[in-house]
C-alpha positions as CSV (number, residue, x, y, z in Angstrom):
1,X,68.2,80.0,51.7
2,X,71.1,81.6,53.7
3,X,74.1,80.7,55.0
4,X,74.0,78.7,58.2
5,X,77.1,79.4,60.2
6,X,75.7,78.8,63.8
7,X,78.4,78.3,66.0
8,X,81.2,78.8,63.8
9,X,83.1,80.9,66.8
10,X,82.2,78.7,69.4
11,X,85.0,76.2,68.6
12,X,87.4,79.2,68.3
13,X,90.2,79.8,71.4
14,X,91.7,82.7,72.4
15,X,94.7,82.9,70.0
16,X,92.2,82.1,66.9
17,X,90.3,84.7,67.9
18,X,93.2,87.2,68.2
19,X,94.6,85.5,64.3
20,X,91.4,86.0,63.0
21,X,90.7,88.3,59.6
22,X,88.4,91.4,60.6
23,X,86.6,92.0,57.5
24,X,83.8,94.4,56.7
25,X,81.5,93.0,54.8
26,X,79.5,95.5,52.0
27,X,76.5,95.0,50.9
28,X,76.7,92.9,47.7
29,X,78.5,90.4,50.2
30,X,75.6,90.2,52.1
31,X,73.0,89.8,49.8
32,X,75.0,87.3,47.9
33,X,75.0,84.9,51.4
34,X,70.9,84.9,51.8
35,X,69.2,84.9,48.1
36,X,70.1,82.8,45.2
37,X,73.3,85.4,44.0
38,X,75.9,84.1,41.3
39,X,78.5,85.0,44.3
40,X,76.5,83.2,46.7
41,X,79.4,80.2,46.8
42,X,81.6,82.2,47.1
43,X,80.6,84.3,50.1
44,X,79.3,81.2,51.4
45,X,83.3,79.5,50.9
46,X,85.0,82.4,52.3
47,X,83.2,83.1,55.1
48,X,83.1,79.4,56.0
49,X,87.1,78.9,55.3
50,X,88.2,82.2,56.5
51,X,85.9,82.4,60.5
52,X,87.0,85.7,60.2
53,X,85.5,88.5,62.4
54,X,82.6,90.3,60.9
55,X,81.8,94.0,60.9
56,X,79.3,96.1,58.8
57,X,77.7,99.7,59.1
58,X,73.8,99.9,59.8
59,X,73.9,102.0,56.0
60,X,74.8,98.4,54.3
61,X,71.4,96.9,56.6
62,X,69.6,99.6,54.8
63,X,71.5,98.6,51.4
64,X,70.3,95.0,52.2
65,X,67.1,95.4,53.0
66,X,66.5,97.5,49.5
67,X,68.1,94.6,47.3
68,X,66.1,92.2,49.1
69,X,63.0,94.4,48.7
70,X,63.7,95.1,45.4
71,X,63.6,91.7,44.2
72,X,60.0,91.3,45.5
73,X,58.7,94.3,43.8
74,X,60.0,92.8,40.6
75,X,58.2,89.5,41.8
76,X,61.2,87.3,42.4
77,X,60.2,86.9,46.2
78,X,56.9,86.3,47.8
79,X,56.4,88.2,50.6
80,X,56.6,85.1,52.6
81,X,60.4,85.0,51.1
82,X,61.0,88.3,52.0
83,X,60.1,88.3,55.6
84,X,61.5,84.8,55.9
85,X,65.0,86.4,54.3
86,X,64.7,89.3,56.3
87,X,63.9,87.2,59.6
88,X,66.8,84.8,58.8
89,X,69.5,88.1,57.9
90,X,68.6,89.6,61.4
91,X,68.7,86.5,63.4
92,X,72.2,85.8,61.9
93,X,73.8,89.7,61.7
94,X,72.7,89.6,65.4
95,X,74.9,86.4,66.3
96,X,77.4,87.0,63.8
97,X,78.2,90.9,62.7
98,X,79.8,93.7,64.7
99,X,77.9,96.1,63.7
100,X,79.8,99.4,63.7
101,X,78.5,103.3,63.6
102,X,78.8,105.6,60.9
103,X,81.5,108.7,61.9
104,X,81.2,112.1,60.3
105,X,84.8,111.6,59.2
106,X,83.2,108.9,57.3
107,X,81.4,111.2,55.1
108,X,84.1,113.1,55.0
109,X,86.7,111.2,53.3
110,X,84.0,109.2,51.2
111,X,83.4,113.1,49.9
112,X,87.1,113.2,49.3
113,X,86.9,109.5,47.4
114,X,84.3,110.5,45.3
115,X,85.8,113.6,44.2
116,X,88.7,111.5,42.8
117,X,86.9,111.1,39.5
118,X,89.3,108.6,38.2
119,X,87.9,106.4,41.1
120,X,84.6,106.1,39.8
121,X,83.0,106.0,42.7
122,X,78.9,106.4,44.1
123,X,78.2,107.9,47.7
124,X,77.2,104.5,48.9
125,X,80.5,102.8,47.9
126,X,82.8,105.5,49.1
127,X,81.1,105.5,52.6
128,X,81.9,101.7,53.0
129,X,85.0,102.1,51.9
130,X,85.4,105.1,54.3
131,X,84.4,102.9,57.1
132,X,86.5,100.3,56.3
133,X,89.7,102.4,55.8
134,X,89.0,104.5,59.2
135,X,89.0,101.0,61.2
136,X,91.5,99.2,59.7
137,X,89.5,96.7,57.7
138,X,89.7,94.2,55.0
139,X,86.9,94.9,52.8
140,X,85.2,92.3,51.4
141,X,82.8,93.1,48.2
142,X,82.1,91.3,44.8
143,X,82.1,95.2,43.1
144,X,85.1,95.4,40.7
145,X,84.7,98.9,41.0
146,X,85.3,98.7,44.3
147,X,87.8,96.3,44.9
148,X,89.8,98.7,42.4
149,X,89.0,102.3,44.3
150,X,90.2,100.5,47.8
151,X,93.7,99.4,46.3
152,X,93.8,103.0,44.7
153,X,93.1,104.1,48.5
154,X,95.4,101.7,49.8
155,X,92.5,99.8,51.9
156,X,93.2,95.6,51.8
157,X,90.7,93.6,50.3
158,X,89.5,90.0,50.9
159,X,90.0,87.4,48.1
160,X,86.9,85.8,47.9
């Protein structure tokens, strides 16, 4: 079911590594690369194309591991599916994600982002896109809402 990108940095040098993208992935990005999502392609393409340099807060593990728990309460998964997803998603965030801390002046500014009602945004979005502005990030996300609320706070996006 997920994505298998074992060894995609071992065939990277020095100077590919310094080139490459640092994206922070949200959480619809991960869910779409280990279940059956519409985006799963897609997440699937650009990771594969791009060999950028992954980063993600612990909140989106907790983000991911409600999705994935969700859809076996509503009896898309088995539990064998779900541990299997969850095995599979910790095996690979450990090889392949930075996995970066949340800051006060994370909650902060995603305070700040939500009080700018023409954003639109929830307390979960802001927060990612708090982290991702505070380390100089390309966000990647399949949430319109998002995509739209980062340009508005001048934080790059991925294309995928």
């Amino acid at each position: 079911m997920p994505v298998n990108l074992l060894g995609r940095c071992a065939t990277k040098t020095g100077a590919d590594i310094l080139a490459a993208k640092r994206i922070y992935l949200d959480s619809s990005v991960l869910v779409a690369l280990f279940t059956p999502d519409p985006f799963r392609d897609r997440a699937n393409a650009f990771i594969r194309a791009e060999a950028p340099i992954l980063f993600t807060a612990g909140f989106a593990l907790v983000e991911f591991s409600s999705a994935i728990s969700r859809l076996f309460r509503m009896k898309l998964f088995t539990s064998a599916d779900t541990q299997a997803v969850f095995t599979n998603f910790d095996d690979w965030s450990a090889r392949e994600v930075h996995l970066v801390a949340l800051d006060p002046s994370d909650l902060v500014s995603a305070n700040a982002s939500v009080r700018q009602l023409k954003l639109g945004l929830r307390a979960p979005d802001a927060i990612h896109l708090a982290i991702a502005q505070r380390l100089g990030l390309e966000l990647a996300t399949f949430d319109e809402r998002m995509t739209s609320a980062a340009k508005a706070l001048r934080i790059t996006t991925a294309r995928l």
